[in-house]
Phi, psi and omega in degrees: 000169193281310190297001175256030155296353207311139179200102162319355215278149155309134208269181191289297249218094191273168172286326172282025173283166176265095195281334195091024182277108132294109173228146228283323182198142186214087200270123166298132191216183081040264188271147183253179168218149178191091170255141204276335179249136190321305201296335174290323163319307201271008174261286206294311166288002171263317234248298246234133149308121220207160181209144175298109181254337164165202174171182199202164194207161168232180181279021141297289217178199165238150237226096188252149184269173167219159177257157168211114212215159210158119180027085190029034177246117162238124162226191178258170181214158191194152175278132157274153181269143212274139123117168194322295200275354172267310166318286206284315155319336181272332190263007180264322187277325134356279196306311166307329173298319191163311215296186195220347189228142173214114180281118190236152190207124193186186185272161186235134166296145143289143153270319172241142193293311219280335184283126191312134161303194176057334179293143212276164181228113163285112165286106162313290173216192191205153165261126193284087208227018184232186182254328179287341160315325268223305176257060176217329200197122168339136148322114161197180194263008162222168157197177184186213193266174174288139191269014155299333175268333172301311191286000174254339145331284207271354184282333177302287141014283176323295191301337197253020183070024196276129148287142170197183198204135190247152203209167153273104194287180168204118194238114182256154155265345192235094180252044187240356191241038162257094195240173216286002146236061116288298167324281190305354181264315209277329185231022146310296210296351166115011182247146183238016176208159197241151168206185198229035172216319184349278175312310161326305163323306178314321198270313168322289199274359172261305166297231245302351207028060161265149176264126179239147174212112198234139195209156170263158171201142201288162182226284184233236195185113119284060171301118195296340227254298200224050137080252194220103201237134217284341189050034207285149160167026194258113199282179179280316176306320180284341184264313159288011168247337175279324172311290195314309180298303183305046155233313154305300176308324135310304169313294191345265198005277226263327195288348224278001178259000167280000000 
């Protein structure tokens, strides 16, 4: 099959090559921050002070990043981009600029009713239902994180009093095809929330050795049984705490890297 093609070899077209991108200025840190919702972007730049740091572009447009800096913490903060290969292309080119450590963060379909919205989720792993995985890491039907780094994951968490509940993911490119024995397959298999990057993200920062720490927090209820209950309900407050860990979590970092 295509998808058992995985091949290490240095591609024709790497991220660190020379596009012929000029950008007028590009200041660089340590941590990237990269939360998938806008509105949480425009809450953090009305709340935060921010200053323009640079950006990298596609035929969209161009994709910019800002610093945030406050009591000797600078990390950058930037929108991700929603689904796997637009995602995992913006983090390849990002690691060829510099940066080095990358916090990624948004919402998940539910699969099982009982996890509370708003909670926050470490993804264990993830069932592979997308394509880029495919070319980062041999075929199989899961990946995640590595568990030296998961357990470094969760000491963070642990130390700083964050709750969360660790989980098994379904990382789809197609989420209008998610039908009710799909569902109903993905979670005989043990996974209880569905996104649409995950696994890529997992494959990705393990062939490159990067450190990632990408976590979810739930939205909506995909029941294979009673069909889609959309679950809105993510306040400003509730959405600016997911910012605050992932700032905590930049710290750990950078102190425990000194």
């Amino acid at each position: 099959m295509i998808l058992e093609e995985f091949d290490p070899a240095r591609a024709v077209i790497e991220p660190d090559f020379d596009f012929g991108e000029a950008s007028d200025h590009q200041e660089i840190c340590d941590t990237i921050i990269m939360p998938f919702s806008g509105k949480l972007l425009d809450l953090i730049h009305a709340r935060y002070t921010l200053r323009y740091g640079g950006y990298k572009s596609n035929i969209n447009g161009k994709l910019p990043w800002h610093i945030y800096e406050k009591d000797g913490q600078k990390v950058a903060v930037m929108l991700a981009q929603l689904g796997a290969p637009a995602l995992i292309g913006t983090l390849e080119e990002l690691q060829a600029a510099g940066f080095k450590r990358f916090i990624l963060f948004g919402t998940c379909g539910v699969l099982d009713g009982s996890l509370e919205t708003n909670k926050l989720i470490v993804p264990t792993s993830s069932i592979r239902d997308e394509g880029v995985s495919y070319h980062y890491a041999p075929a199989s039907d899961k990946i995640g994180y590595a568990p030296e780094h998961l357990a470094r994951f969760e000491e963070i968490l642990t130390q700083n009093k964050i709750p969360y509940t660790t989980t098994k993911a379904w990382t789809t490119d197609a989420f209008f095809r998610e039908t009710p024995e799909k569902v109903k397959r993905r979670k005989a298999a043990g996974a209880t929330v569905v996104d649409m990057e995950w696994a890529s993200v997992a494959a990705w920062s393990q062939f490159r050795g990067t450190e990632v720490y990408h976590f979810f927090y739930t939205s909506d209820y995909v029941d294979h049984e009673n069909g889609w209950d959309k679950r809105e309900g993510h306040e400003e407050d509730h959405l600016l705490s997911f910012f605050e860990i992932a700032l905590t979590i930049a710290k750990e970092c950078e102190q425990a890297s000194i």
